[in-house]
N, C-alpha and C positions, 0 to 999 in steps of 0.2 A: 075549980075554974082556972085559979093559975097554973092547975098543972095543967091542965089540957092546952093552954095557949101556949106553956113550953115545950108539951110533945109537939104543937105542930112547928115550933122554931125550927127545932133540932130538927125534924123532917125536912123543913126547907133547905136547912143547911144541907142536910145530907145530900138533898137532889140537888143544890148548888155546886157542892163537891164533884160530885159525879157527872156529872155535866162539864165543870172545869176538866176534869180526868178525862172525856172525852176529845172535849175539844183539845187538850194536852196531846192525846193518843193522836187524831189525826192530824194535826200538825205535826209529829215528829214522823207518821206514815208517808207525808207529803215530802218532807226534807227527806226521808231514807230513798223516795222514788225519784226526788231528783238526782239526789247523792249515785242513786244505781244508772239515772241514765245518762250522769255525764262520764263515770267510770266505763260505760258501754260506748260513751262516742270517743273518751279517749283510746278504748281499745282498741276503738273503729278505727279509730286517725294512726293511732300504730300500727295495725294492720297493711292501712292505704297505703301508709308512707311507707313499713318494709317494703310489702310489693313494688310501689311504685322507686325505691332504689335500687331494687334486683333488680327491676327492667331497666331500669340506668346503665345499672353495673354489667349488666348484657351487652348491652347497647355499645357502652363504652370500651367490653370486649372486644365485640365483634369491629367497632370501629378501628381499633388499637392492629387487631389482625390486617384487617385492611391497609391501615397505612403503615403498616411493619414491612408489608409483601411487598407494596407501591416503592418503599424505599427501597427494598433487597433488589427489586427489579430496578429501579434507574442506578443502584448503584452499579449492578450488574454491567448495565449498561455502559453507562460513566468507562467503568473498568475499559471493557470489550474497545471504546470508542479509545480511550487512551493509549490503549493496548498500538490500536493498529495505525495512531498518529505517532506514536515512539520510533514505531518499525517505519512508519514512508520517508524519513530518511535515506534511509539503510538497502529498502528497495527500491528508491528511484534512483540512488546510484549505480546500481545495477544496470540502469539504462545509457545506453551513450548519448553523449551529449551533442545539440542538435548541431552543432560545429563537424560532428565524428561520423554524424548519419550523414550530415550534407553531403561527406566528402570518400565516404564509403563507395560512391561508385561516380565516373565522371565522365562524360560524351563527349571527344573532339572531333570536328571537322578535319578531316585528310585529304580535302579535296585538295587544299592550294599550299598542299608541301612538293616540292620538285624533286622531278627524281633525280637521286643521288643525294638530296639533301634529309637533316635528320632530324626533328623538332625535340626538346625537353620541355614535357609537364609534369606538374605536383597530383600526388597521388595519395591520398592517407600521410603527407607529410615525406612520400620520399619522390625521387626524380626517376622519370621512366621516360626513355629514350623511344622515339616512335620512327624510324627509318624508312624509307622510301628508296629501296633497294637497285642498281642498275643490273641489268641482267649480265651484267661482266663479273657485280661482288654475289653475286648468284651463283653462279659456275663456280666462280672461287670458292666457295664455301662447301659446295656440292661436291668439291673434286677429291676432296682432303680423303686421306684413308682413317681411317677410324682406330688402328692401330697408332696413331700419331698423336692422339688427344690425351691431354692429362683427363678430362671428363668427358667419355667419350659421348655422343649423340649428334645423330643424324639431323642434318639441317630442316632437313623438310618436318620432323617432328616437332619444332620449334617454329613454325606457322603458322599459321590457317589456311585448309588445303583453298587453293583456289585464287590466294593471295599471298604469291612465294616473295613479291615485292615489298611485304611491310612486314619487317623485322617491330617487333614491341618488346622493350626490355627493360627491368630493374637498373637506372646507372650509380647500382651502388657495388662498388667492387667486394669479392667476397671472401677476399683479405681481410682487411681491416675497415671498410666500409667508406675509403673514398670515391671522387665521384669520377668516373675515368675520361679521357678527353677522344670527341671522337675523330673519325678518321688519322687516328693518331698510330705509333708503332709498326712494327717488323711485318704485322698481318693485315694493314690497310682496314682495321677496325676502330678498337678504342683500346688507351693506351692507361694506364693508373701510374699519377704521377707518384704517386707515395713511396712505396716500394717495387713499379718496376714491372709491373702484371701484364701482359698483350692477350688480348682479344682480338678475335679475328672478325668479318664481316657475319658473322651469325650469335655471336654475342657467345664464343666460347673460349677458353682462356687457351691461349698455346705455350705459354711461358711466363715465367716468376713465379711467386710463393705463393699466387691467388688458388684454394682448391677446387674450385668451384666453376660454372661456366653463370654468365651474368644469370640472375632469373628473368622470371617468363610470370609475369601476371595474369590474372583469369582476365580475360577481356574478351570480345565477341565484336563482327562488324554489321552493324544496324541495319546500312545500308552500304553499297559502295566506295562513299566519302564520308563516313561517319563510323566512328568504331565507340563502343562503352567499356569503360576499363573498368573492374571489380563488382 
């Protein structure tokens, strides 16, 4: 009898064992399938988080290219723009100044000069003698042989056909560049007090050291009483 009550101890025991061994077993089956699914979400997260850096790191390329090129082009620009503010010095002096254009060409009134009389205006800064000629220093001039002139030229080439009465001339002697006085001298012209030069009534030198006959500016007549010099 008492063995029988102790085979069945020892049987209880043993399905108590087994049973603990059990519930042992899956409890540690539970912890290993946590244990794998959080190794799997960490792998997840490593995963997401490479990719989602590569697409950063893209990202951050392509932006970097972008504002690489955005630079190289304003600085381009920059440059170019500096460039051509350095130089508009350089070429706007190239330009005359508006003193120079003013004066580059100039309209007088001829109507209320008298004949025989002879006006000086400023021209580019020099004196140009405008004559209003009598038909006597006309002949005069006309009559001269051309073997006789230190520089020779025919009077009528030195006016505008159609207007043998207006003499227009340089009154810069072309000696040494003083300004000669008119109706002055041997030849009833203009006379250079400096050194001595005579010009006659058509503005050509007959004597002294001047070699040259007075010049002759581009000039044109507008109208009748109006002429524009340059």
């Amino acid at each position: 009898m008492l063995l029988t009550l102790l085979t069945i101890k020892m049987s209880n025991i043993d399905k108590n064992i087994e049973s603990a061994k059990s519930i042992a077993e899956a409890n540690i089956d539970k912890r290993s399938t946590r244990q794998t699914q959080k190794l799997n979400n960490v792998s997840l997260n490593q995963t997401l988080s490479s990719d989602l850096n590569l697409s950063i790191s893209n990202d951050d390329s392509n932006t970097k290219v972008t504002r690489r090129d955005f630079m190289v082009l304003t600085a381009t620009s920059m440059a170019s723009i500096g460039a051509v503010s350095s130089l508009w010095p350089f070429i706007d002096s190239l330009n005359p100044a508006a003193n120079v254009s003013a004066l580059s060409s100039v309209e007088v009134d001829i109507d209320k000069i008298q004949c025989g009389q002879a006006i000086t205006i400023s021209w580019q800064g020099k004196p140009v003698f405008i004559k209003h000629r009598t038909d006597e220093e006309i002949k005069e001039a006309r009559a001269v042989n051309l073997s006789e002139l230190i520089d020779p030229e025919e009077d009528n080439t030195r006016v505008k056909s159609g207007y043998d009465q207006w003499l227009v001339i340089i009154g810069i002697c072309t000696h040494l560049g003083c300004i000669p006085i008119d109706r002055s001298g041997e030849y009833n012209g203009w006379f250079c007090p400096c050194h001595g030069s005579h010009y006659d009534t058509s503005g050509r030198i007959r004597k002294g050291p001047a070699p040259k006959n007075l010049e002759i500016p581009p000039y044109q007549f507008i109208t009748d009483k109006k002429i524009k010099i340059g």
